[in-house]
Chimera marker file (.cmm) of the C-alpha trace (Angstrom):
<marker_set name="trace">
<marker id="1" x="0.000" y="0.000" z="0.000" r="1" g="1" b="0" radius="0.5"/>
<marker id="2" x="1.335" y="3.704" z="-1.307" r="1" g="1" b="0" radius="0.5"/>
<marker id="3" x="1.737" y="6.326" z="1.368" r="1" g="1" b="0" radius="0.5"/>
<marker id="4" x="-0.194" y="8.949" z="1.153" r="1" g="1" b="0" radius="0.5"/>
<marker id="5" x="1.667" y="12.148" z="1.269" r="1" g="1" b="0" radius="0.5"/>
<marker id="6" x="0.490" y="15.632" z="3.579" r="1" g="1" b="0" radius="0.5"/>
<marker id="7" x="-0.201" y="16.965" z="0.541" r="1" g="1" b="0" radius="0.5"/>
<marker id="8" x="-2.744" y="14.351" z="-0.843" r="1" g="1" b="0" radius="0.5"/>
<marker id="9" x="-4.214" y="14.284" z="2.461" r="1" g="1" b="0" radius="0.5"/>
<marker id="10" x="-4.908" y="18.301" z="2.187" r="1" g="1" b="0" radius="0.5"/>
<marker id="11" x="-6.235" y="17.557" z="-1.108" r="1" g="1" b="0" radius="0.5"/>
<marker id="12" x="-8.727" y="15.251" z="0.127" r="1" g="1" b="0" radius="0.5"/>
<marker id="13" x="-9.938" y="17.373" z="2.061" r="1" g="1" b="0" radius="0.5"/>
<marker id="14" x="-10.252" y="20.316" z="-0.336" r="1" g="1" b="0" radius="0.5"/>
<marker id="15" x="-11.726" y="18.039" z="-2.621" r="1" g="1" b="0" radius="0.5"/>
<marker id="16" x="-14.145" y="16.559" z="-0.177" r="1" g="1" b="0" radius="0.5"/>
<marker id="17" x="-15.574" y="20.101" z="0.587" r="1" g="1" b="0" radius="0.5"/>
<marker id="18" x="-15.506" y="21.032" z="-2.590" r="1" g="1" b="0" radius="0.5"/>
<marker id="19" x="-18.566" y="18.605" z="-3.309" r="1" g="1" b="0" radius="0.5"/>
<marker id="20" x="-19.698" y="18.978" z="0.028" r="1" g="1" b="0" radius="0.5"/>
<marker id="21" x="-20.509" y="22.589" z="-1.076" r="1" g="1" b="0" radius="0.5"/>
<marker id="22" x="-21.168" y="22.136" z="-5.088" r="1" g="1" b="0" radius="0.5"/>
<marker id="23" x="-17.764" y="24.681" z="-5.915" r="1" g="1" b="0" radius="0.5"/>
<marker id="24" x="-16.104" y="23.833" z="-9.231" r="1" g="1" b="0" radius="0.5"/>
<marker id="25" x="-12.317" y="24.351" z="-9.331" r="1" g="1" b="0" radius="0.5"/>
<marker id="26" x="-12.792" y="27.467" z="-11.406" r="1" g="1" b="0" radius="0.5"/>
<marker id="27" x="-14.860" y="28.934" z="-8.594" r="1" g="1" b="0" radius="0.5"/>
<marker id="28" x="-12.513" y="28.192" z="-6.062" r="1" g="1" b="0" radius="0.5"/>
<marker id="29" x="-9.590" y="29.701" z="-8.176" r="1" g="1" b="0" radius="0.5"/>
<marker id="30" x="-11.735" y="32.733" z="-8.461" r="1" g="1" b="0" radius="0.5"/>
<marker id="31" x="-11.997" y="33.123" z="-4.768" r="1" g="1" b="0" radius="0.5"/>
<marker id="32" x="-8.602" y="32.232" z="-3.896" r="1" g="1" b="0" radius="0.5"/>
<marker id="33" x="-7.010" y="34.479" z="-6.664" r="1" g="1" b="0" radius="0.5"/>
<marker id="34" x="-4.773" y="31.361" z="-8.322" r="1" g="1" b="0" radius="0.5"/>
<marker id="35" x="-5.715" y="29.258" z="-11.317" r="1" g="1" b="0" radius="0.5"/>
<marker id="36" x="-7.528" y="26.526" z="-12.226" r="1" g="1" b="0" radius="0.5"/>
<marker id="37" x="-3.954" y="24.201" z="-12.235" r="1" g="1" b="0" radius="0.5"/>
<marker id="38" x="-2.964" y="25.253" z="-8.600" r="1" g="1" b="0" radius="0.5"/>
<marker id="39" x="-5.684" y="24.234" z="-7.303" r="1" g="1" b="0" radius="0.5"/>
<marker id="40" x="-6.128" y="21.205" z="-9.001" r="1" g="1" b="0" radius="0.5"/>
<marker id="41" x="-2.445" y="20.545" z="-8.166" r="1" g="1" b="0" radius="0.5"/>
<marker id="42" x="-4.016" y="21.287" z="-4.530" r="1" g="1" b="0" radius="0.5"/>
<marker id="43" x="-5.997" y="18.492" z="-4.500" r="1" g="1" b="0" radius="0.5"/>
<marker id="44" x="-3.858" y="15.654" z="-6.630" r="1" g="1" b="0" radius="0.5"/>
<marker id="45" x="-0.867" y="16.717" z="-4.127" r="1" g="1" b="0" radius="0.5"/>
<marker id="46" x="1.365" y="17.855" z="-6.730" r="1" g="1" b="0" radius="0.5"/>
<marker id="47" x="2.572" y="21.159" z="-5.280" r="1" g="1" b="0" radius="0.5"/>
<marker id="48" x="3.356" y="22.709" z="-1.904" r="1" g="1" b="0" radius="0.5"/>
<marker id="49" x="1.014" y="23.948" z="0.777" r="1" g="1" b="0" radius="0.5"/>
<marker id="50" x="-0.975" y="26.932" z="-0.190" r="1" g="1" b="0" radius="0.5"/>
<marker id="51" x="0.071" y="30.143" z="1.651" r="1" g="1" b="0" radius="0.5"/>
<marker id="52" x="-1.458" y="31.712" z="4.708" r="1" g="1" b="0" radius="0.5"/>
<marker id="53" x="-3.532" y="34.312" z="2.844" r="1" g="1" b="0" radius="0.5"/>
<marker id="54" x="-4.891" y="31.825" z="0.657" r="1" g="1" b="0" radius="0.5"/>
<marker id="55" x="-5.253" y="29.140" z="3.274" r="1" g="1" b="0" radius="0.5"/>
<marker id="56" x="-7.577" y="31.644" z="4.635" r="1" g="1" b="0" radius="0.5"/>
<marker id="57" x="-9.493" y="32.488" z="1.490" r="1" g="1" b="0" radius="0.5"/>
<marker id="58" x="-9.740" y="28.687" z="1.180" r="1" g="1" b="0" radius="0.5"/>
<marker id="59" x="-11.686" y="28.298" z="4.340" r="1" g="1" b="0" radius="0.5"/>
<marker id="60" x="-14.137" y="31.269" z="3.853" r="1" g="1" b="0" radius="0.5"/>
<marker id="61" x="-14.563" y="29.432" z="0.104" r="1" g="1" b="0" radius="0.5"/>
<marker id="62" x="-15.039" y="26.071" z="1.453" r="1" g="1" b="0" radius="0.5"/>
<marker id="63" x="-16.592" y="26.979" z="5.116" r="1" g="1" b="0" radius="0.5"/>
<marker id="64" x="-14.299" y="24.865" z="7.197" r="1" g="1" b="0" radius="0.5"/>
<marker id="65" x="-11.695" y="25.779" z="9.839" r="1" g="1" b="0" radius="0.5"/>
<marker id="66" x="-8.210" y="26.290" z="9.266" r="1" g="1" b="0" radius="0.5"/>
<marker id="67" x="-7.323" y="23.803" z="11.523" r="1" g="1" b="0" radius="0.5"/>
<marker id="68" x="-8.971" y="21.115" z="9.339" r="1" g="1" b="0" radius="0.5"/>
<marker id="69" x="-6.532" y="22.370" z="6.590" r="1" g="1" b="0" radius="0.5"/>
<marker id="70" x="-3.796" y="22.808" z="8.723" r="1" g="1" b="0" radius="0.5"/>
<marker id="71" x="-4.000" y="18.659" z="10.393" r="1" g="1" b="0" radius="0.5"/>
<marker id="72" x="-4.232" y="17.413" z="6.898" r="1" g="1" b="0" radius="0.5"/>
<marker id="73" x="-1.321" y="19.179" z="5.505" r="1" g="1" b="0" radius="0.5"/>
<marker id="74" x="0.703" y="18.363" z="9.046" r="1" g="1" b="0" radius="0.5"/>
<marker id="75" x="-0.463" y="15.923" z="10.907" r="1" g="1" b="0" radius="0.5"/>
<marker id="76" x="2.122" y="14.827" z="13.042" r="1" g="1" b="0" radius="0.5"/>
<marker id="77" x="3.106" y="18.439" z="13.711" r="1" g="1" b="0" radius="0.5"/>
<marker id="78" x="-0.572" y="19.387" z="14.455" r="1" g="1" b="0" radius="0.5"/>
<marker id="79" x="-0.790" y="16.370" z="16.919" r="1" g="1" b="0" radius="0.5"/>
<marker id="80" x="2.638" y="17.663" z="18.856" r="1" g="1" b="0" radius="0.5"/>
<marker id="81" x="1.626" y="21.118" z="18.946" r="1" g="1" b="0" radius="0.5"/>
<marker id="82" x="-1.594" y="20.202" z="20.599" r="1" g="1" b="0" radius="0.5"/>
<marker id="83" x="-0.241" y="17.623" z="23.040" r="1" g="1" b="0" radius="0.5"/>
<marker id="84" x="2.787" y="20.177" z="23.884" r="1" g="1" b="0" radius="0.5"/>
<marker id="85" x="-0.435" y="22.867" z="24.547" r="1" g="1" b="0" radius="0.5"/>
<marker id="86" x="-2.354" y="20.152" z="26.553" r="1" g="1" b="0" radius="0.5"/>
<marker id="87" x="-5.503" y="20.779" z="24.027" r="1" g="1" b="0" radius="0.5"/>
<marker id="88" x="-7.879" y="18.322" z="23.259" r="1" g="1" b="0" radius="0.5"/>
<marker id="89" x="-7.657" y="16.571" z="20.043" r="1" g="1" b="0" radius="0.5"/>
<marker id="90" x="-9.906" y="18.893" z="17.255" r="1" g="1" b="0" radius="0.5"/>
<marker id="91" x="-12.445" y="17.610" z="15.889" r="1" g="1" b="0" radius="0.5"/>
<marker id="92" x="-11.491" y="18.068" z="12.222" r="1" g="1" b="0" radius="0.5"/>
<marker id="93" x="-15.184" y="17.231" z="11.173" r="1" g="1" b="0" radius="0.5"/>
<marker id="94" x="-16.677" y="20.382" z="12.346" r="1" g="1" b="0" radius="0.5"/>
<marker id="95" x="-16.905" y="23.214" z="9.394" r="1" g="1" b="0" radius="0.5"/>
<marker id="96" x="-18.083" y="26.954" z="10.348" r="1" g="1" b="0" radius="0.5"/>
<marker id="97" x="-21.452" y="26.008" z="8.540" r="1" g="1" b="0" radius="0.5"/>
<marker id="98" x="-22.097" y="23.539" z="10.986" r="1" g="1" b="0" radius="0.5"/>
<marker id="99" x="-22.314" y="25.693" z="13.385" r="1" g="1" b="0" radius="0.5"/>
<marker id="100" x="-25.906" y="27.229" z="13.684" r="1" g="1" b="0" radius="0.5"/>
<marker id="101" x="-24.305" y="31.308" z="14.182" r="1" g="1" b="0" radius="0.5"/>
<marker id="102" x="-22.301" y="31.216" z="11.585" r="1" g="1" b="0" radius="0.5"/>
<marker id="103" x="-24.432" y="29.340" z="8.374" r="1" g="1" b="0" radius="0.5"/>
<marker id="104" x="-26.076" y="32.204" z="7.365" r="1" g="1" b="0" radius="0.5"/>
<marker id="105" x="-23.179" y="34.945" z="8.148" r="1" g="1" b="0" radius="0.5"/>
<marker id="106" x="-20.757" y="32.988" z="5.957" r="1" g="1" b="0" radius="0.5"/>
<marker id="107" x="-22.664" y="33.215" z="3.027" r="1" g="1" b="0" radius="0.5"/>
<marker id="108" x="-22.900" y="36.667" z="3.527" r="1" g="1" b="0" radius="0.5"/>
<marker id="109" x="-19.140" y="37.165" z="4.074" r="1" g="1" b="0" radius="0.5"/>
<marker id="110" x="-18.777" y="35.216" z="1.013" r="1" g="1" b="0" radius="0.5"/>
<marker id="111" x="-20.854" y="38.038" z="-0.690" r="1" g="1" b="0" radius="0.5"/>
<marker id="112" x="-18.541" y="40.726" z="0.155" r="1" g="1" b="0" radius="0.5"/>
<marker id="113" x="-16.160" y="42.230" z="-1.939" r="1" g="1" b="0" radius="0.5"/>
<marker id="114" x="-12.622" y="41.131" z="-0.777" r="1" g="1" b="0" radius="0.5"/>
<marker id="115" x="-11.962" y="44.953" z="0.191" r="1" g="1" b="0" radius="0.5"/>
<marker id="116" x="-15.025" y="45.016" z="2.347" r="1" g="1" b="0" radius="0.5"/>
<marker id="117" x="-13.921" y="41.642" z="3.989" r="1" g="1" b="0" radius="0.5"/>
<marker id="118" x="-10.693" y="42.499" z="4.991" r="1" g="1" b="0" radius="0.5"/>
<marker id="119" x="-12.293" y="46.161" z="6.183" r="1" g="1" b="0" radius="0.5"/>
<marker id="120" x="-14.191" y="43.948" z="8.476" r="1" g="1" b="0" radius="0.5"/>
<marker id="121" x="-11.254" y="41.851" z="9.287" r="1" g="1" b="0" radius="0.5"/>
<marker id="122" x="-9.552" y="44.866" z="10.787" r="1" g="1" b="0" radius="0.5"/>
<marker id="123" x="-12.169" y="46.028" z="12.393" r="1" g="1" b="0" radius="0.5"/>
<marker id="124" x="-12.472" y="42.762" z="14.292" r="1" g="1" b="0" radius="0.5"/>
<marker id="125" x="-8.961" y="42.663" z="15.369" r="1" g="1" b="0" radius="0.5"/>
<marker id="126" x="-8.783" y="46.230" z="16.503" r="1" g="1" b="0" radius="0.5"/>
<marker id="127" x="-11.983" y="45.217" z="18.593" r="1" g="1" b="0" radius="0.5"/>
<marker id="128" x="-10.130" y="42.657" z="19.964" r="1" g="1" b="0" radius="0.5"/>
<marker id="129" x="-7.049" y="44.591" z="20.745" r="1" g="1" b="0" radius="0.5"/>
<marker id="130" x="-5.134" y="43.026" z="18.399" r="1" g="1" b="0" radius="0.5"/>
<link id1="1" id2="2" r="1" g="1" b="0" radius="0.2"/>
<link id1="2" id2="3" r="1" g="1" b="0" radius="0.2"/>
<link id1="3" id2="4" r="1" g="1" b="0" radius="0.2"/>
<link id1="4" id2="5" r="1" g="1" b="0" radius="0.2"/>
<link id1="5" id2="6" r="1" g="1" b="0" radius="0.2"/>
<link id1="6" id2="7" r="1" g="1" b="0" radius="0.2"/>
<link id1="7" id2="8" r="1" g="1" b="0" radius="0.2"/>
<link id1="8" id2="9" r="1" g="1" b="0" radius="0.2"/>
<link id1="9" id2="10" r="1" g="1" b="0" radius="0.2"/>
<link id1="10" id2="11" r="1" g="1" b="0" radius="0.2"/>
<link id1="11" id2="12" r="1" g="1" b="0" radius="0.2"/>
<link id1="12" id2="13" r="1" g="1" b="0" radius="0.2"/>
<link id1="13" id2="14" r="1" g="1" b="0" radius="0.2"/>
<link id1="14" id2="15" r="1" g="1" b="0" radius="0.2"/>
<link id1="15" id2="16" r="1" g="1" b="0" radius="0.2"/>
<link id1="16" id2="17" r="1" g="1" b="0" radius="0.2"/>
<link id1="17" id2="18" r="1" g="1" b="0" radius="0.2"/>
<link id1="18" id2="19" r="1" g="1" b="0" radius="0.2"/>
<link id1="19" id2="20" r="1" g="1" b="0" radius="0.2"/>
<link id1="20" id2="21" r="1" g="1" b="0" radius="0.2"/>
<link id1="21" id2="22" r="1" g="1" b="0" radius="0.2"/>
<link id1="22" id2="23" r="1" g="1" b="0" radius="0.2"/>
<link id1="23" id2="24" r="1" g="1" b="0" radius="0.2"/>
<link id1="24" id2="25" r="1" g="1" b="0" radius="0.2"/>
<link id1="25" id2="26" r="1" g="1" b="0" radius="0.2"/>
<link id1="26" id2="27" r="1" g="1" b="0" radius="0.2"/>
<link id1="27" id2="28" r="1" g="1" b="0" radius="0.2"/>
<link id1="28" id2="29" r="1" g="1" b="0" radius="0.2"/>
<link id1="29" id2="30" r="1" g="1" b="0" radius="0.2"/>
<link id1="30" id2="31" r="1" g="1" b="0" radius="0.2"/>
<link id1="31" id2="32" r="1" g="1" b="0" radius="0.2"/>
<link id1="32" id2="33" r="1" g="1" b="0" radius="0.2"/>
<link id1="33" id2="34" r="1" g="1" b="0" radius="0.2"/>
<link id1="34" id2="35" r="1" g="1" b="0" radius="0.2"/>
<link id1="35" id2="36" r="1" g="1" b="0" radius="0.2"/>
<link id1="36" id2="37" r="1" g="1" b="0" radius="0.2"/>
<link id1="37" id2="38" r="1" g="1" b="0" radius="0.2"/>
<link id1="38" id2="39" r="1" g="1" b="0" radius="0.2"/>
<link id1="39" id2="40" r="1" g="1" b="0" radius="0.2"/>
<link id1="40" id2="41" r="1" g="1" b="0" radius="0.2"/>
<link id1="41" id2="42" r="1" g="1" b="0" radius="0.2"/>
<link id1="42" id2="43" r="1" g="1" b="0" radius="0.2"/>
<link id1="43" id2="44" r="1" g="1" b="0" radius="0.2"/>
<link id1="44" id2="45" r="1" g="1" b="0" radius="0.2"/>
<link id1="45" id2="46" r="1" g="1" b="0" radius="0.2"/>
<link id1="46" id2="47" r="1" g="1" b="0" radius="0.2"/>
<link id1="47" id2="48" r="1" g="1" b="0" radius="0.2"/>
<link id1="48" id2="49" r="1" g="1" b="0" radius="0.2"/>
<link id1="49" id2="50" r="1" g="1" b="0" radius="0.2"/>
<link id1="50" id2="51" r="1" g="1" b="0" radius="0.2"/>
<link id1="51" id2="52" r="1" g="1" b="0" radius="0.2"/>
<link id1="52" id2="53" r="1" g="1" b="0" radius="0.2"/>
<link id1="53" id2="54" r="1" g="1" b="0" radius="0.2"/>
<link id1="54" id2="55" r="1" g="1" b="0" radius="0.2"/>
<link id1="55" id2="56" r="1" g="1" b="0" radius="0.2"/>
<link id1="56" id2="57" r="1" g="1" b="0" radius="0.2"/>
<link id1="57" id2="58" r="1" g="1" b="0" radius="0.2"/>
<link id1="58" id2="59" r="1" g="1" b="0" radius="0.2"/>
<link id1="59" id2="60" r="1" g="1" b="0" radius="0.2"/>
<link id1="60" id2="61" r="1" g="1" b="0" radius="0.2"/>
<link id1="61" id2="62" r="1" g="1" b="0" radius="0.2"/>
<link id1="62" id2="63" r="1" g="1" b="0" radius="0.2"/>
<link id1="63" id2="64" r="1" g="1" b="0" radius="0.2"/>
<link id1="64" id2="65" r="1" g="1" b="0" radius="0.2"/>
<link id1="65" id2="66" r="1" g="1" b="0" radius="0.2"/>
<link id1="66" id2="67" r="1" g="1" b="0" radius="0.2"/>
<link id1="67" id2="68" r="1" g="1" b="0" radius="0.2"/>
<link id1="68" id2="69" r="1" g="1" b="0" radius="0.2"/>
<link id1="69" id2="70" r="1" g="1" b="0" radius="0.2"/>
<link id1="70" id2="71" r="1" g="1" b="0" radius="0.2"/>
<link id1="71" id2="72" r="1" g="1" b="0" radius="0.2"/>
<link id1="72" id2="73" r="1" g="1" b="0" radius="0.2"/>
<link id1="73" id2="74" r="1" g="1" b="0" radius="0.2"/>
<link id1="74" id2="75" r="1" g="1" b="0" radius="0.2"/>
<link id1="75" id2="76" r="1" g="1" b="0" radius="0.2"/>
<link id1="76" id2="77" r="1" g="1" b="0" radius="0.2"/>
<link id1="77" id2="78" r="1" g="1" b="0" radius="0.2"/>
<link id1="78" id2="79" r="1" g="1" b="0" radius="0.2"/>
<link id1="79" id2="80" r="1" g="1" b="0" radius="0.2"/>
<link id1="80" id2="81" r="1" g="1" b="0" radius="0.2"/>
<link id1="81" id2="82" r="1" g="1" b="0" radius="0.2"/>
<link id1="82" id2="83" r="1" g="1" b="0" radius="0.2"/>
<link id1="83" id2="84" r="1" g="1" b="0" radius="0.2"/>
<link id1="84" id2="85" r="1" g="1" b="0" radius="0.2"/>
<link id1="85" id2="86" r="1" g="1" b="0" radius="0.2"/>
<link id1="86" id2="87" r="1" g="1" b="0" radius="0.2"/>
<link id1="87" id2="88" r="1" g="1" b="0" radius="0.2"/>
<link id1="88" id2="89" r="1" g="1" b="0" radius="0.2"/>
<link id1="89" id2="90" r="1" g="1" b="0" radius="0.2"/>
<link id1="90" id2="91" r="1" g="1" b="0" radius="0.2"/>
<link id1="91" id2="92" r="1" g="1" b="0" radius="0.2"/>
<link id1="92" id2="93" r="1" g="1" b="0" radius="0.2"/>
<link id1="93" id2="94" r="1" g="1" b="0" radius="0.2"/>
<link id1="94" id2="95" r="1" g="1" b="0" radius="0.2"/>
<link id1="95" id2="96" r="1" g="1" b="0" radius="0.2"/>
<link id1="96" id2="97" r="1" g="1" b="0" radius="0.2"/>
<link id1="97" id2="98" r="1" g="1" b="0" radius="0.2"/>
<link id1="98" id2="99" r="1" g="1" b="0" radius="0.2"/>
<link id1="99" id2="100" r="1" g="1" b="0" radius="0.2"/>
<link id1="100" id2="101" r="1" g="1" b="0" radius="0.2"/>
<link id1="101" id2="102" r="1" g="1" b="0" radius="0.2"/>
<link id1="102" id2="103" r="1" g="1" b="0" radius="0.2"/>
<link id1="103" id2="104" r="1" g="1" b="0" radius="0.2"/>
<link id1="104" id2="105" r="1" g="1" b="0" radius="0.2"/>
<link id1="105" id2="106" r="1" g="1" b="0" radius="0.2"/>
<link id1="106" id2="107" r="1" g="1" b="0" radius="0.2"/>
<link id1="107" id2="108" r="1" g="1" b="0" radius="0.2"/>
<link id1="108" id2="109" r="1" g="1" b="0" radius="0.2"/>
<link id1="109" id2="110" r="1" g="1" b="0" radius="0.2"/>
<link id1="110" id2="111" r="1" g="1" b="0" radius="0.2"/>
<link id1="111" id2="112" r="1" g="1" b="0" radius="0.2"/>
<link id1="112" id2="113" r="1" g="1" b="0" radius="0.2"/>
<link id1="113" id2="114" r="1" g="1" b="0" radius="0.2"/>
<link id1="114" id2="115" r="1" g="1" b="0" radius="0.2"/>
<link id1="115" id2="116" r="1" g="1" b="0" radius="0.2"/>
<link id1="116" id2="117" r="1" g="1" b="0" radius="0.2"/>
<link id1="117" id2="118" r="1" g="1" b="0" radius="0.2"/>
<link id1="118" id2="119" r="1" g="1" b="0" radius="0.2"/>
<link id1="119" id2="120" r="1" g="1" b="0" radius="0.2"/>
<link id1="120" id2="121" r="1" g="1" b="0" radius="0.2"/>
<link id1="121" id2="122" r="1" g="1" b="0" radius="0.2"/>
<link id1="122" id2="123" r="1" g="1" b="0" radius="0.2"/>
<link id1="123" id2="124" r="1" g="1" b="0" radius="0.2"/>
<link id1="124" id2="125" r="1" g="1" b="0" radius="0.2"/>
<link id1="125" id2="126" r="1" g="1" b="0" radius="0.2"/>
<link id1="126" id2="127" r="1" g="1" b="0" radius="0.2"/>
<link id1="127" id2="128" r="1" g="1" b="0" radius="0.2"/>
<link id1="128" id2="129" r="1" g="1" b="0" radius="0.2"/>
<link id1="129" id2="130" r="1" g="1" b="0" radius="0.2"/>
</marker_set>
């Protein structure tokens, strides 16, 4: 039996949601600002691990949690970090839409107009102190 690679494994799990959610690889290119090959190199494992920024564009396309991205790029990594915090194992299953507050307000953040979003993003953080 083959080993799967990080990479195949983060590109099962784009592809899964990806289906999950009825988004063509065109539409996710779209929203992530790369083409059509990257991200189909995404999901057959054929190229490195997308950057931060579009990690996060990723997640607002596909409404799941960076974290889900994040354990199936780096599992063993993910698992130290969270045994050297003391957290409980994440539930990788859970995606924002599965969470009754946010279902609705993601599609609406998906609406926005990347300027507007990251208006809002700033806004949050400055809320938060950050």
């Amino acid at each position: 039996m083959a080993k799967e690679t990080k990479r195949t494994q983060l590109g099962i799990v784009i592809d899964a949601r990806m289906k999950e959610r009825g988004i063509t690889a065109e539409q996710l290119a779209d929203a992530v600002g790369v083409d059509v090959a990257t991200v189909n190199r995404w999901r057959n494992g054929k190229t490195k691990m997308p950057d931060p920024g579009q990690i996060a564009k990723i997640c607002l396309e596909l409404h799941i949690w960076p974290n889900v991205l994040m354990r199936a790029a780096y599992p063993e990594e993910m698992a130290r970090l969270a045994s050297e915090l003391g957290d409980a194992p994440i539930d990788t299953g859970t995606t924002l839409a599965s969470v009754p507050e946010f279902a609705g307000l993601l599609d609406e953040l998906t609406a926005l107009e990347p300027e507007t979003l990251r208006a809002l993003m700033l806004l949050a953080r400055k809320a938060r102190g950050g």
